[in-house]
C-alpha positions as CSV (number, residue, x, y, z in Angstrom):
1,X,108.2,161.2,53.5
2,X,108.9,163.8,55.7
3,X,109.6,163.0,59.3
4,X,107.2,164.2,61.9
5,X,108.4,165.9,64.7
6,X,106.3,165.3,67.5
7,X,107.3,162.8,69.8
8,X,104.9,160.5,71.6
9,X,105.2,158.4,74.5
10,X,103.9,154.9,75.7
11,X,103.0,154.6,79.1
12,X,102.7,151.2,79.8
13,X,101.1,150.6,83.1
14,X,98.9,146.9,83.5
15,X,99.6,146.5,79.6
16,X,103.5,145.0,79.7
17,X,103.2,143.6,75.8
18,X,103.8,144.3,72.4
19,X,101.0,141.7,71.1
20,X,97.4,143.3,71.1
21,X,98.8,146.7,72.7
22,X,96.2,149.3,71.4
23,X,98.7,152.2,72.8
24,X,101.7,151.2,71.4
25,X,100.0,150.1,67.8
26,X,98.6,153.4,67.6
27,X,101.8,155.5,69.3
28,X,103.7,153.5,65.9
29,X,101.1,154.1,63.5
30,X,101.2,158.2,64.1
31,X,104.8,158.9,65.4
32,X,107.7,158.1,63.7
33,X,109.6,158.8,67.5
34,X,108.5,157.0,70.0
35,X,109.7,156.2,74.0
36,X,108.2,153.8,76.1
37,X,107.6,154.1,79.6
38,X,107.3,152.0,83.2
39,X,106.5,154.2,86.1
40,X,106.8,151.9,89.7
41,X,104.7,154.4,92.0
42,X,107.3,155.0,95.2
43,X,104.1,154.2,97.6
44,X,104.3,150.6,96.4
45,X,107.6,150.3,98.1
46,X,106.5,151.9,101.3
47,X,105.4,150.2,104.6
48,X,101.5,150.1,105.1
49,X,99.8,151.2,108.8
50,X,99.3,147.3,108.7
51,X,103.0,146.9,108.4
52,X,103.6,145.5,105.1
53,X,104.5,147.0,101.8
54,X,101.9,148.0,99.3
55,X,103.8,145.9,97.4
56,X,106.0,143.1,98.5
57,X,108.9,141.3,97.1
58,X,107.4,138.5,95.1
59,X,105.3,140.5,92.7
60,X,108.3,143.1,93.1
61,X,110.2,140.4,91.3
62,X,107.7,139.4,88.8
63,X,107.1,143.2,87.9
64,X,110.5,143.7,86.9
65,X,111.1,140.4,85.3
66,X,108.1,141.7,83.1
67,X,110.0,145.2,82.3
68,X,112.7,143.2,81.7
69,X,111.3,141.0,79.0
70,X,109.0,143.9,77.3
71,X,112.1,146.0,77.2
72,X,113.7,143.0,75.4
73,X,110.7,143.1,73.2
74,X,110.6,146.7,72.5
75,X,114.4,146.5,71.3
76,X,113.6,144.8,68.0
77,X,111.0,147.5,67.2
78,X,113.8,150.5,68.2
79,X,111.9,151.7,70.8
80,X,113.2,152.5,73.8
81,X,111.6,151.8,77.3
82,X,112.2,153.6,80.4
83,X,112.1,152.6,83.9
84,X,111.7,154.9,86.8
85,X,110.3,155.2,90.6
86,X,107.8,157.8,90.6
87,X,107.4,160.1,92.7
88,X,105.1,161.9,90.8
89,X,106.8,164.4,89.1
90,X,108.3,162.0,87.0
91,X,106.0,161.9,84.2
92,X,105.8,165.8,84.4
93,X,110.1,165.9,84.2
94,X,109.9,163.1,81.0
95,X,107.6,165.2,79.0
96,X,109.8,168.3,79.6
97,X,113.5,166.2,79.2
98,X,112.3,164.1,75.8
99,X,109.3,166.9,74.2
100,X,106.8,164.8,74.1
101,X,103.4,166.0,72.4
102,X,101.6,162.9,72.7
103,X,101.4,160.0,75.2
104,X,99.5,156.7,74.9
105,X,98.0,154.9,78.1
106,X,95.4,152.4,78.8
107,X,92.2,153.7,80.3
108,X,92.3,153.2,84.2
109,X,89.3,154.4,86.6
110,X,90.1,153.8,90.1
111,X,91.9,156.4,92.2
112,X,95.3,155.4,92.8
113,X,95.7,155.1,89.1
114,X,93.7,157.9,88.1
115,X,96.0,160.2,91.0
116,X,99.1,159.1,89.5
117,X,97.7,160.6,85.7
118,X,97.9,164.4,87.3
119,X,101.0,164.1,86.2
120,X,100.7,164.2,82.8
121,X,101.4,168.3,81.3
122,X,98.4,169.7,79.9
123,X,100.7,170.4,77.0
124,X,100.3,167.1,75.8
125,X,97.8,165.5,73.9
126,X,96.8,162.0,76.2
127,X,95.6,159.0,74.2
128,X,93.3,156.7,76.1
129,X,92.1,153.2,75.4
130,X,90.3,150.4,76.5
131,X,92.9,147.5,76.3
132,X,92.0,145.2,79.2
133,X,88.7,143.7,78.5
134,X,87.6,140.5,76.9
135,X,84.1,142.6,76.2
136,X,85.4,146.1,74.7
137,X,83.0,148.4,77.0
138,X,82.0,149.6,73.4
139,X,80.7,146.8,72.6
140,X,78.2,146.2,75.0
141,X,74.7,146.4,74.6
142,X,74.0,148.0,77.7
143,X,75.5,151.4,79.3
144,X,77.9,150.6,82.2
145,X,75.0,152.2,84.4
146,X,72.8,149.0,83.7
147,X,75.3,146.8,84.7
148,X,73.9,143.8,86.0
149,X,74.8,143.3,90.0
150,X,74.5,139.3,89.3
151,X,77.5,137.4,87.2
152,X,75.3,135.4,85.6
153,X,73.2,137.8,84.0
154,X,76.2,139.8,82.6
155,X,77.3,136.8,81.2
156,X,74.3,135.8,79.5
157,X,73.9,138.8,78.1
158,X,77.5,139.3,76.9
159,X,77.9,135.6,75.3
160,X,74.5,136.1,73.4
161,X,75.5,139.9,72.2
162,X,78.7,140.6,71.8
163,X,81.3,139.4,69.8
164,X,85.2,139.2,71.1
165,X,87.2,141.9,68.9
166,X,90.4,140.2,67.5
167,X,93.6,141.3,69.0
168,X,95.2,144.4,67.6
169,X,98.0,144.3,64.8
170,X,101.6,144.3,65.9
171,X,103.3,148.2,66.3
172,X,105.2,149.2,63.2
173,X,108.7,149.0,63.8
174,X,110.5,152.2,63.9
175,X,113.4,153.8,61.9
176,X,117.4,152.5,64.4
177,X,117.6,156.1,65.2
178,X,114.5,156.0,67.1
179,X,116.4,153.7,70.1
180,X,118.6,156.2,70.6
181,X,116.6,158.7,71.9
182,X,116.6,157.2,75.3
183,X,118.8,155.3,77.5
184,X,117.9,152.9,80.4
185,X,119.1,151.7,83.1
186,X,117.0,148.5,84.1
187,X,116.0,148.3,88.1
188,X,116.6,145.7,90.5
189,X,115.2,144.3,93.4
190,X,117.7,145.0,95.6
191,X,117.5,149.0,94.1
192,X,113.5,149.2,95.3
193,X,114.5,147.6,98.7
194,X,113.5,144.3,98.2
195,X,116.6,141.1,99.2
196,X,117.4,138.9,96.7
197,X,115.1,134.9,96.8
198,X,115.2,131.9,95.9
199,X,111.5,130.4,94.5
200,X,110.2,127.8,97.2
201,X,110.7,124.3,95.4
202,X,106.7,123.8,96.5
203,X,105.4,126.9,94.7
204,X,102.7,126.5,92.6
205,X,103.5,129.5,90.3
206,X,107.4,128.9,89.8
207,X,107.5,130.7,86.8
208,X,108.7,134.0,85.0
209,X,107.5,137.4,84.7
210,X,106.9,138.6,81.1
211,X,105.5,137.8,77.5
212,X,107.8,135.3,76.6
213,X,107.1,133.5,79.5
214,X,103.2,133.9,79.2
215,X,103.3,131.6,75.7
216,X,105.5,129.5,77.1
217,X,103.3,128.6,79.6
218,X,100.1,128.9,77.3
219,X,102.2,126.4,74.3
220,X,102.6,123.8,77.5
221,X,99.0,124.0,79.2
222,X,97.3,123.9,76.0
223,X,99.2,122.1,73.6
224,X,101.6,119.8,75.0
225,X,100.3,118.8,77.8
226,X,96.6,119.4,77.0
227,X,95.6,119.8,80.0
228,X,93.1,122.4,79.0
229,X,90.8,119.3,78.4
230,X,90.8,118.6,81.7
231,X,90.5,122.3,83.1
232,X,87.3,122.1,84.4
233,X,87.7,119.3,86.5
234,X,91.2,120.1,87.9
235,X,90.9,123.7,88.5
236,X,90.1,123.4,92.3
237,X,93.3,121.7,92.6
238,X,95.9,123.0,95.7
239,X,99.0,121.4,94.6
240,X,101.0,121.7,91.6
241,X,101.4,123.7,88.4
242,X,98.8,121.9,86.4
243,X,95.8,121.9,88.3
244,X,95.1,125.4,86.5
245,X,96.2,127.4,84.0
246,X,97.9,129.8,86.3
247,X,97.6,132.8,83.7
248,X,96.3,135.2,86.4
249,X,100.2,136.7,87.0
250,X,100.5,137.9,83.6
251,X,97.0,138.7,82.9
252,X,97.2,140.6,86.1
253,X,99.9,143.0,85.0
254,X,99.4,142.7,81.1
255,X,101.8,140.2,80.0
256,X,99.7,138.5,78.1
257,X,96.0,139.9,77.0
258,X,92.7,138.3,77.6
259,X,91.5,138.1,73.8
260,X,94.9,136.4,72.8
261,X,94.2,133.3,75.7
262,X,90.5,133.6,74.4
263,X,91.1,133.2,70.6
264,X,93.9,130.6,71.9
265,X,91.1,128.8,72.8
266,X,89.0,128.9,70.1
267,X,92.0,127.6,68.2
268,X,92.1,124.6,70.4
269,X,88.6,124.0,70.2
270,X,89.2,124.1,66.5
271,X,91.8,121.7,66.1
272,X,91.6,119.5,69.3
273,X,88.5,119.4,71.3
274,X,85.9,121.3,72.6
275,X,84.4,120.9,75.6
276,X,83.2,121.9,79.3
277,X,86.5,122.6,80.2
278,X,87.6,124.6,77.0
279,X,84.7,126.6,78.0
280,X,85.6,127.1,81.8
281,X,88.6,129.1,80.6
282,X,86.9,131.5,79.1
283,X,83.8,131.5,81.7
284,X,86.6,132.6,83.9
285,X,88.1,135.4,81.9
286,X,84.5,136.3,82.2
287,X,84.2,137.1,85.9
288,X,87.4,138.7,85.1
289,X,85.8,141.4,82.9
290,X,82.5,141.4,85.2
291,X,84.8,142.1,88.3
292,X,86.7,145.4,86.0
293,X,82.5,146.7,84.5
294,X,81.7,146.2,88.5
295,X,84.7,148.7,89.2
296,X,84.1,151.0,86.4
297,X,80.7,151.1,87.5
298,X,80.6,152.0,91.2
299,X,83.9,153.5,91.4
300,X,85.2,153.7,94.8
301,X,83.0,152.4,96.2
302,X,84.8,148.9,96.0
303,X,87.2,150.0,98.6
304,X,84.9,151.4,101.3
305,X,83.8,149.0,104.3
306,X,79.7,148.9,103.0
307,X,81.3,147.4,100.1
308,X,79.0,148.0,96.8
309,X,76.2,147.2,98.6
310,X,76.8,149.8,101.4
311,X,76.2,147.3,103.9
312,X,77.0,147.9,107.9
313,X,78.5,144.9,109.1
314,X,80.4,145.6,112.9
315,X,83.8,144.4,111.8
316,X,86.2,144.1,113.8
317,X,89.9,145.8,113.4
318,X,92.0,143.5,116.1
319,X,95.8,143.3,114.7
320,X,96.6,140.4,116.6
321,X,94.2,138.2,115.3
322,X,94.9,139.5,112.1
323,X,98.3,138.5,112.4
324,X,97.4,135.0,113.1
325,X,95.7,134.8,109.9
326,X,98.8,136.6,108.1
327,X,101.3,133.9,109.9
328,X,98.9,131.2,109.9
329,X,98.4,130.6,113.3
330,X,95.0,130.3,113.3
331,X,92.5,127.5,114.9
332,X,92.0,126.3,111.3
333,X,95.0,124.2,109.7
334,X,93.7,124.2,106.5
335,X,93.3,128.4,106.7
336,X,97.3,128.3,108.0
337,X,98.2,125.9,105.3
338,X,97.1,128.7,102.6
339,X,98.5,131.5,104.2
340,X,101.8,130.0,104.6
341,X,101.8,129.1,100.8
342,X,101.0,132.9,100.3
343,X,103.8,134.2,102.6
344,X,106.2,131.5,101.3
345,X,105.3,131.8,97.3
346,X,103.1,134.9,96.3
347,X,100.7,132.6,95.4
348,X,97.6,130.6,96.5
349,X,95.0,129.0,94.6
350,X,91.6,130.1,93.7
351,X,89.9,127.5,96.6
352,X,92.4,128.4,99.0
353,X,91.8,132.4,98.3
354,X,87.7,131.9,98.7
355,X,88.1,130.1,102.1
356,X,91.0,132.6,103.9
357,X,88.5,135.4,102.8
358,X,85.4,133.7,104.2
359,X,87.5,132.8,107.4
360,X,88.5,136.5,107.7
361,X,85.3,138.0,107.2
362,X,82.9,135.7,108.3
363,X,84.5,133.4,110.8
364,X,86.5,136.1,112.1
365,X,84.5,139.1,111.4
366,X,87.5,141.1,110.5
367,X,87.9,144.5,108.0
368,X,87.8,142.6,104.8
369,X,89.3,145.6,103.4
370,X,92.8,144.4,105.9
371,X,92.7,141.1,104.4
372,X,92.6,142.7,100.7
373,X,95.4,145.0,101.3
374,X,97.5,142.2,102.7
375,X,96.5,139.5,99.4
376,X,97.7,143.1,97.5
377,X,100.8,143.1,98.9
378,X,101.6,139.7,98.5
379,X,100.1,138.1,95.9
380,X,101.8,137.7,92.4
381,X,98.6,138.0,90.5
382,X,97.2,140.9,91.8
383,X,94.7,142.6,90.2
384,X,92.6,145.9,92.0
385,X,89.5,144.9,90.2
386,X,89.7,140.8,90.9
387,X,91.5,141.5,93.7
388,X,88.6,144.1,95.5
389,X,85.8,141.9,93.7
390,X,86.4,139.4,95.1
391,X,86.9,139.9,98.5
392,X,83.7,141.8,98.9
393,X,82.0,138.8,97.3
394,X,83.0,136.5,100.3
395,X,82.6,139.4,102.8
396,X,78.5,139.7,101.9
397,X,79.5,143.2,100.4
398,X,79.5,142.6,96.4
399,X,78.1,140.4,94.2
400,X,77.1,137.1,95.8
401,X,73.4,137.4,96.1
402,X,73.7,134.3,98.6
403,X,76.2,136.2,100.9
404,X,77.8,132.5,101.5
405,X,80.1,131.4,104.6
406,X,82.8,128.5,103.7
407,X,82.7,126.0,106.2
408,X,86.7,126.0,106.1
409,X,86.7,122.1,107.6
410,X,84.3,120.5,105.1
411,X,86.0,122.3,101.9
412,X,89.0,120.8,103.9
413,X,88.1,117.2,103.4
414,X,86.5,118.2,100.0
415,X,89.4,119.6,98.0
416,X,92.7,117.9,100.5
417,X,90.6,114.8,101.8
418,X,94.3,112.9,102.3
419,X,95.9,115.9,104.1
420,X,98.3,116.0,101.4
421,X,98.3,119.9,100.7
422,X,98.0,120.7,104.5
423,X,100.9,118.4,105.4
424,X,103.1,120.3,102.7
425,X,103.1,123.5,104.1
426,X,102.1,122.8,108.1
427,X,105.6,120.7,108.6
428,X,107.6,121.8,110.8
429,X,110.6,122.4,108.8
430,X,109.2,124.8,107.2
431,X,108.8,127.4,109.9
């Protein structure tokens, strides 16, 4: 057969795997020339007005320890990957340097992804798809302008109608040539402007950035341990690795995909047990989808004040009291004792995220939108779609029909009755 010329390129952005990647299955199937590509946007490495990078060093660390292991990945298929800052004109200067006809993305829709895409030449042919869902968007029996403002109805209406696709076929792997049409150089942490860290010997999330490292952890929650049979009832745990599944990181930046966890599950249920708890997984990966149609379907609107709901709430903008909540020096000790894990670890669990919020918000009556942009910087897991979801869900802007406050004291004695996850991170040696 005769080789085709054109040369396509995979931009991998929150898609950082080889299994069930629509882009880089399709890239394969057409191209017989193919290059893969991480862009880091240069504004993630910038200082915010609030005085903290858009991104800061822990996910920094787990982004690149994802590259890392995808461009690992990549290798045994001959396909190159390349790594660069952008500051966007690199996409434009790639198409020109490697003459590329086609590219392959996933679909994004909010702005700052959707900005950094004007880069792309209108020379070349762009290749979008859905590759982040549970639910395809195809799939569902309703347009994305009847979305459902309540989680529950979604739900109901997506368990009872739609059927999870399987996960798309492995790429094909290319001809050896094909790896050398690119070199790379990988990027380090120092290189974006980040020191060198040790992981905190208390952090719940003390684990590695990439695919490998996603079944690793999947292989030990679900089948050696088992502790997916217990998921339910452990999941509003604070201290730990096992209290949840702790997928969010590589979920978050596409290390792992939500059908594979989901038909992981089934397999479980299949040859294990199925139960509440097998279910609570995938009820959960559930409000992750609802939280991406809730995006998709109001748009920007997820990052204005009014929240989805347009609300006018008088929130207050005071940076030293925000600080207090960033440091955790607040009145509350069981608000510091999360915000210190966050600072120390990139990580805080789902309990500990819903009551900070509520505190900010609703105690404090602070710009939610301050308290997002800090859990962005910071937290390993981030997600714009969870990430903005959620915090207009606790600030009485999104999708709670109750618009809830957390009495921060009485979940304090609920979920850390003996003090023991306060007393972990409020010691003094650690300050």
């Amino acid at each position: 057969m005769q080789e085709k010329q054109n040369t396509a390129l995979v931009w991998f952005r929150n898609d950082l795997r080889i299994v069930d990647n629509q882009s880089l299955y399709d890239a394969t199937t057409k191209h017989d020339k193919v290059i893969g590509l991480v862009l880091i946007p240069a504004e993630w490495l910038a200082e915010t007005q609030l005085g903290f990078k858009k991104m800061e060093a822990f996910r920094a660390r787990f982004l690149l320890e994802s590259i890392a292991s995808l461009q690992r990945e990549l290798e045994s298929y001959h396909i190159p990957l390349l790594v660069k800052i952008d500051d966007r004109t690199s996409l434009t200067q790639i198409c020109s340097q490697y003459q590329i006809t086609d590219i392959y993305l996933q679909k994004e829709w909010t702005k700052e992804e959707v900005d950094q895409e004007k880069g792309i030449p209108e020379s070349v042919a762009v290749h979008k798809s859905y590759n982040q869902f549970l639910f395809h968007p195809d799939d569902l029996p309703i347009s994305i302008e009847e979305l459902p403002e309540i989680f529950t109805v979604f739900r109901k209406i997506c368990e009872k109608k739609v059927k999870i696709r399987p996960c798309v076929l492995e790429p094909r792997v290319l001809a050896v040539e094909n790896a050398k049409i690119a070199s790379h150089t990988p990027l380090t942490l120092e290189e974006l402007g980040y020191e060198s860290f040790d992981i905190h010997p208390n952090s719940a999330f003390p684990f590695q950035g990439g695919s490998h490292a996603a079944d690793e952890r999947l292989n030990h929650y679900f089948w050696t341990t088992k502790k997916l049979s217990y998921y339910k009832k452990t999941r509003n745990g604070l201290v730990g690795t096992d209290y949840s599944s702790k997928f969010s990181p590589w979920l978050a930046n596409g290390s792992i995909s939500a059908r594979s966890i989901y038909w992981a599950v089934k397999d479980y249920e299949q040859n294990l047990t199925k139960n509440q708890s097998t279910y609570w997984l995938i009820f959960e990966l559930i409000w992750r989808d609802y939280f991406k149609y809730v995006s998709l379907r109001h748009g920007n609107s997820i990052f204005t004040v009014g929240g989805i709901k347009n609300r006018a709430y008088d929130w207050a903008q005071n940076p030293h009291v925000f600080q207090q909540w960033v440091n955790g020096t607040t009145a509350e000790p069981f608000v510091n004792a999360n915000m210190l894990e966050l600072k120390r670890t990139g990580f805080m669990s789902n309990r500990g995220r819903q009551n900070v919020a509520s505190y900010l918000a609703k105690t404090l009556q602070m710009d939610w939108r301050w308290g997002a942009a800090y859990f962005e910087a910071m937290l390993i897991d981030y997600d714009v779609h969870s990430n903005y979801g959620n915090w207009m869900y606790n600030a009485g802007v999104g999708n709670d029909p109750r618009d809830r406050v957390f009495n921060v004291r009485l979940q304090a004695d609920r979920y850390d009755g003996n003090g023991k996850y306060q007393s972990m991170w409020l010691q003094k040696q650690l300050f």
